[in-house]
C-alpha positions in Angstrom: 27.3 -1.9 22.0 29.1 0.7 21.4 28.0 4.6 21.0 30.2 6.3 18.0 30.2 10.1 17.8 28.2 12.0 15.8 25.5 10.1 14.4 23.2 8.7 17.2 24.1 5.3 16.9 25.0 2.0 19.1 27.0 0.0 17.2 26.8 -3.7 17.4 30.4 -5.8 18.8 31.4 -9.3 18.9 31.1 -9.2 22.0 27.1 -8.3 22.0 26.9 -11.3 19.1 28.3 -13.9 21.5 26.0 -13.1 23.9 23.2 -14.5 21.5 24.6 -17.1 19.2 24.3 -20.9 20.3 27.1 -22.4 18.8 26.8 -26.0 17.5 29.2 -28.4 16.1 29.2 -28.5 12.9 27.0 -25.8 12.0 27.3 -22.0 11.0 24.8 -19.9 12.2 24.4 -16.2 10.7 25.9 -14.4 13.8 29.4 -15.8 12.9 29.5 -15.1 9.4 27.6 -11.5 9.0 29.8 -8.6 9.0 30.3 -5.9 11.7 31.6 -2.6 11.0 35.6 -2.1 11.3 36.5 -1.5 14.6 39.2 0.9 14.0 36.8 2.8 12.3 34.0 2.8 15.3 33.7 7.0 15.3 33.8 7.1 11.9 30.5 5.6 11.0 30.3 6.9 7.4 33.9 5.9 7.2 33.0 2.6 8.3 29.9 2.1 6.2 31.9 3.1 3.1 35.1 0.3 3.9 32.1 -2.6 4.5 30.9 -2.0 0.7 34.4 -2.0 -0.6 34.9 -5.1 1.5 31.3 -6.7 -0.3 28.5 -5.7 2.1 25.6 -4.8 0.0 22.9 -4.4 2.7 23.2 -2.5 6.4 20.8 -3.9 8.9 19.8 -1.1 11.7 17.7 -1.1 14.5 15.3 1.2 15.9 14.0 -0.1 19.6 11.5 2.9 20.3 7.9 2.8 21.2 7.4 6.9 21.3 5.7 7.0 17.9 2.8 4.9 18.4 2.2 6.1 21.9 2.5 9.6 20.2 -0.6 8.5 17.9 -2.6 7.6 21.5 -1.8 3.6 20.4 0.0 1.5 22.8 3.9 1.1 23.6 5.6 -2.1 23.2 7.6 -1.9 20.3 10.4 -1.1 21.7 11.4 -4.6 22.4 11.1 -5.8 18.9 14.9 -5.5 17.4 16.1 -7.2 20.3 13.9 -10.0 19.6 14.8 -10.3 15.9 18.1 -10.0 16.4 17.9 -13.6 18.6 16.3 -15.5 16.0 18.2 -14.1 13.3 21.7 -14.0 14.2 20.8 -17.8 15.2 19.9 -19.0 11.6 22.1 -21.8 9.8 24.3 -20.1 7.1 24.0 -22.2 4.4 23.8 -22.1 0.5 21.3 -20.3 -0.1 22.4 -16.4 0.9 25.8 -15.3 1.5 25.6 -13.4 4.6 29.2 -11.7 4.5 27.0 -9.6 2.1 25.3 -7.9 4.9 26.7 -5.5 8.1 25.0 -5.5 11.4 25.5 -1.7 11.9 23.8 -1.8 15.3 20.9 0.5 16.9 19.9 4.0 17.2 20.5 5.6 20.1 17.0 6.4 21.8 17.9 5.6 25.4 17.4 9.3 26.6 14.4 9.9 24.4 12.7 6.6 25.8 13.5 7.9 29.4 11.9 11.2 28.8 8.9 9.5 27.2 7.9 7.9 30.5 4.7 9.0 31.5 4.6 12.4 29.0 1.6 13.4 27.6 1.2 13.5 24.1 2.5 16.9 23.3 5.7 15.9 24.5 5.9 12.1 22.9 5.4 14.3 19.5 8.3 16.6 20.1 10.0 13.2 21.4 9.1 11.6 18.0 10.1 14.5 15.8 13.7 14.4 18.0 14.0 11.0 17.2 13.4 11.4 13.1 16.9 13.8 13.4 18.4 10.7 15.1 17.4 8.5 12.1 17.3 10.0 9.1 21.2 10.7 9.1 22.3 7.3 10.1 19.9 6.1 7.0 21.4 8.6 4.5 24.9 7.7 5.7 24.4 3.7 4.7 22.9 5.2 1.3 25.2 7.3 0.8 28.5 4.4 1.1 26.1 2.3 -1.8 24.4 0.1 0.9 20.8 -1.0 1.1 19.3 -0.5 4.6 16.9 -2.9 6.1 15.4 -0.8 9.1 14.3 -3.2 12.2 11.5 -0.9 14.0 10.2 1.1 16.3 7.1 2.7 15.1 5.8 3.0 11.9 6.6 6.6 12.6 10.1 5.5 11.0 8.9 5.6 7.9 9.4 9.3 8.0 13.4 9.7 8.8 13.7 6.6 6.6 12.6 8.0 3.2 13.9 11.0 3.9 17.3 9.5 4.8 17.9 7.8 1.3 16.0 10.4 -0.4 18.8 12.8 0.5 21.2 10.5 -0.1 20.2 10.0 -3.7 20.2 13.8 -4.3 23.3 14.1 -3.9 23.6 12.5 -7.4 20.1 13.9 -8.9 18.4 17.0 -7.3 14.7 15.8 -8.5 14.8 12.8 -7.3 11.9 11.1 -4.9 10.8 7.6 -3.9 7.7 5.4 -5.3 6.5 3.8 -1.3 4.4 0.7 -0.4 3.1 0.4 2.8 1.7 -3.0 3.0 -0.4 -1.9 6.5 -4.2 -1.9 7.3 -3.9 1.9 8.3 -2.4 4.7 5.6 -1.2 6.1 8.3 -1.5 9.4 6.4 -3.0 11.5 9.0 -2.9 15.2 9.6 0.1 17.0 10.0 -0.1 18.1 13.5 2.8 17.1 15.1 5.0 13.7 14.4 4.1 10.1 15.4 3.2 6.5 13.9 0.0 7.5 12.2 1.0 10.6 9.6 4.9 9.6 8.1 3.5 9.4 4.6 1.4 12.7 5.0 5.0 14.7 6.1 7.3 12.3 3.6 4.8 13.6 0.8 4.4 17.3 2.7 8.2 17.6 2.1 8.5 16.3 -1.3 9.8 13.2 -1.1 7.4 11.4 -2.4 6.5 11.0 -6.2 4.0 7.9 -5.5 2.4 6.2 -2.6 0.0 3.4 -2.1 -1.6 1.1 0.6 -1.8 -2.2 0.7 -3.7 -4.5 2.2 -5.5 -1.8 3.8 -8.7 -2.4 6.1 -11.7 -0.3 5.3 -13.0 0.3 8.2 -10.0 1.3 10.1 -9.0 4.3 8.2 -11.1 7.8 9.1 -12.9 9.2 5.8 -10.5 12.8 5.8 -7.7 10.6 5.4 -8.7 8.9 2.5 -9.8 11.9 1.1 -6.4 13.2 1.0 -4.9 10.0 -0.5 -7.1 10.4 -3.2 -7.2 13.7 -3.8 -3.1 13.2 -4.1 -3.4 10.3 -7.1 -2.7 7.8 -3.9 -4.4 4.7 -4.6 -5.2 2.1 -1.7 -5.7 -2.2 -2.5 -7.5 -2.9 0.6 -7.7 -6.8 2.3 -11.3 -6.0 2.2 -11.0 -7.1 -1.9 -8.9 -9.7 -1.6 -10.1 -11.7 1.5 -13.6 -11.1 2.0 -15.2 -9.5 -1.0 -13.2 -11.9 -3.7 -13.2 -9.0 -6.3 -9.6 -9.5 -7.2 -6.7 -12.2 -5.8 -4.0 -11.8 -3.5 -1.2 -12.5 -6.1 -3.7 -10.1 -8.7 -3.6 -7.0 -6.3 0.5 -7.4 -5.6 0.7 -7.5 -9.4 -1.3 -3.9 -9.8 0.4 -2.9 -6.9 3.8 -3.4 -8.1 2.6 -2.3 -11.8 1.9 1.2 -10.1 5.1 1.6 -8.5 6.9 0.4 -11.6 4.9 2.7 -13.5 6.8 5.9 -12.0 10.5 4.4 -12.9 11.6 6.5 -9.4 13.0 4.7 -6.3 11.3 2.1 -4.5 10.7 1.7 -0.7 8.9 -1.5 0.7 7.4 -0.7 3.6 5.8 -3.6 6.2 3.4 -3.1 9.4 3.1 -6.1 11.6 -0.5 -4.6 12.6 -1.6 -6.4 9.2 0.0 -9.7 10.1 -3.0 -12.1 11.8 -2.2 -12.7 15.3 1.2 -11.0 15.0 2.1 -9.7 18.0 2.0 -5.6 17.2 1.2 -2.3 18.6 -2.2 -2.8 16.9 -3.0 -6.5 17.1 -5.4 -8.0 14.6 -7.6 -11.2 14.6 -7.7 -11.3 10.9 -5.0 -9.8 8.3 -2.8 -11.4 5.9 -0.9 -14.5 6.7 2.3 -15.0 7.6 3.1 -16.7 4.2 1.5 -13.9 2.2 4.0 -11.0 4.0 6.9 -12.5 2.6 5.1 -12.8 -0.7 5.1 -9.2 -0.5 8.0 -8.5 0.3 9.8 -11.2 -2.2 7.2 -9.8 -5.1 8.0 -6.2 -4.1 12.3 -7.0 -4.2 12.5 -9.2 -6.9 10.0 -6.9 -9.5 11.2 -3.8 -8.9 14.4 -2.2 -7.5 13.9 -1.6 -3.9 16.0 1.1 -2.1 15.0 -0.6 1.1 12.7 -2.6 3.7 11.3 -1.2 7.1 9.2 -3.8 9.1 7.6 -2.1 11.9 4.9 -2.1 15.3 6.0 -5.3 16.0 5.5 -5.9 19.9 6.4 -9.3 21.7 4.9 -7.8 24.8 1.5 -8.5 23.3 1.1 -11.9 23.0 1.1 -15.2 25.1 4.3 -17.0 26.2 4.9 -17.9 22.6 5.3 -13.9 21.4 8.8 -13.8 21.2 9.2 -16.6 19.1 6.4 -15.6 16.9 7.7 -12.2 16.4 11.6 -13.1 16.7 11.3 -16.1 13.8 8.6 -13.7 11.8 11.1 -10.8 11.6 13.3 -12.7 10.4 11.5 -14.6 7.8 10.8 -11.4 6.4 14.4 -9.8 6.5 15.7 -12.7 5.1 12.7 -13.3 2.2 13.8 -9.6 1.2 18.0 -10.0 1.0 16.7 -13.5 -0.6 14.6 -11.6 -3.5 17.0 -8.3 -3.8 20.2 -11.3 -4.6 17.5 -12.6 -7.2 16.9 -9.2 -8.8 20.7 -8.3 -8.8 21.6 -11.1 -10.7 19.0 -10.9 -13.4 19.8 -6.8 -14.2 23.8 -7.9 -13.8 24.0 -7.0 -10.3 23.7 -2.8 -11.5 20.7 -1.8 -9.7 19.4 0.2 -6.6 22.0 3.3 -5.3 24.8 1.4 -7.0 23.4 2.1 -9.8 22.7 5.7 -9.9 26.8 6.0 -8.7 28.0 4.5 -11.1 25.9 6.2 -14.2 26.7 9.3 -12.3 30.4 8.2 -12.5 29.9 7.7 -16.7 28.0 11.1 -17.1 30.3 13.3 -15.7 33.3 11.9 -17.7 
């Protein structure tokens, strides 16, 4: 890959994509049809981000392959090696009829490389101060693919991400309205709204909402007894509701398909951004940074995400914690082919939406009304 100036970011060649495709006869697989950013434009990356959206991309897919947030939060590392294993199931995928992937850039990955090397063997002072270094690294990349009219789907990393990722587009959509803040779903077992005393996986919604950038926030899928009683205070002492697996899958008080429908009528509720947000942790068996023997299925996280991108207009997705490392010989390919499921559910659901509101939705949007007003 190659590292542009600037922004901290690797981006993704030919070169890296021929490493990975398996070419068949007869077949197109997604790595030799998605787009890569112009070459002659490789220290430009704004530059770059803007020509791929005149030339059709609609959605920027960006990497993150860090593990310094959830060691940061005293969990365990492995996360790290998730984007690379997405990106060898994905990229090998049959283009066919149903998406169009010209539609979407491979921008490439953040560049953590010295960040990683200083997290080895630091205590967790330092993997804080790491993990609030690497939010600077993020959010500007995130803001930039905003900012040319892209979507970005964010391959993680921790779900300390979430951080730099709202705050990315929420600057970029400033730019246009001052006031403006995001309605989040973190489909996740934990809130992940802890204290704010120093950066890392557990508390990105607690500083998001700390520095105003969020207008709404809710849980999903949350498991009760994994989340400490101060934090849910907080949430609910904030108007933050939770819709915990606890209702859904072992109590029976509601439905699956009923709790996304309140969940999504509460985001929808707001009329402000949306961000869909996905932890693996919640994924049964998935291999993740916090691996769990009973969760939602497979099926039922791209549900979400198709029910969260197709009801209301998403800004962008974030799938985090995955972690191949934890898992038997099979981890890779369970992670790898589950990463992608989801990435592709959610360009899938957001081609669906577009074409029923006339293609003028998400940042798009808000240009182009922007455009109209001040005429």
């Amino acid at each position: 890959m190659h590292m542009t100036q600037g922004l901290k970011v690797k981006l993704c060649q030919q070169s890296d994509i021929d490493k990975i495709v398996s070419k068949r006869d007869g077949e197109t697989k997604v790595g030799q049809v998605i787009r890569l950013l112009d070459k002659a434009l490789v220290d430009k990356v704004p530059d770059a981000l803007s020509q791929a959206r005149k030339d059709g991309a609609i959605y920027a897919i960006v990497m993150i392959p860090e593990d310094i947030g959830p060691r940061a939060n005293s969990g365990r590392g492995g996360a790290q090696k998730a984007p690379a294993t997405f990106l060898s199931y994905f990229l090998n995928m049959q283009a066919n009829r149903y998406f169009d992937y010209s539609k979407a850039v491979l921008v490439g990955e953040i560049d953590v490389d010295d960040l990683m090397e200083k997290s080895t063997k630091a205590d967790v002072k330092v993997l804080r101060d790491l993990c609030g270094q690497l939010d600077e690294r993020v959010a500007p990349v995130v803001q930039s693919i905003v900012a040319s009219g892209m979507e970005p789907v964010v391959i993680g990393g921790g779900n300390n991400n979430s951080l730099p990722v709202i705050q990315g587009v929420v600057e970029a959509l400033r730019s246009f309205d001052g006031t403006i803040g995001m309605s989040v779903v973190n489909c996740d077992p934990h809130a992940d709204f802890r204290r704010l005393e120093g950066r890392h996986s557990g508390n990105p919604f607690s500083y998001a909402n700390d520095r105003g950038y969020l207008k709404r926030y809710c849980v999903f899928g949350m498991h009760e007894n994994y989340n400490n009683e101060d934090m849910l205070e907080r949430l609910a002492s904030n108007g933050f509701p939770t819709f915990s697996y606890e209702d859904f899958a072992v109590r029976g008080e509601t439905t699956f398909a009923e709790s996304v429908k309140k969940m999504c009528a509460y985001l929808a509720d707001g009329a402000h951004p949306v961000g869909c947000e996905l932890d693996v942790d919640g994924i049964i068996n998935m291999p993740a940074s916090a691996r769990t023997p009973f969760g939602i299925s497979q099926e039922e996280a791209a549900m979400f995400v198709h029910a969260v991108a197709t009801s209301l207009d998403s800004y962008y997705l974030h799938l985090s914690e995955a972690a191949p490392e934890w898992s038997s010989d099979e981890g890779e390919k369970q992670t790898g082919k589950g990463l992608a499921l989801l990435v592709v559910t959610y360009l899938k659901a957001r081609e669906q939406y577009r074409r029923k509101h006339n293609y003028q939705v998400g940042i798009q949007k808000l240009m182009n009304s922007t455009k109209v007003s001040s005429r």
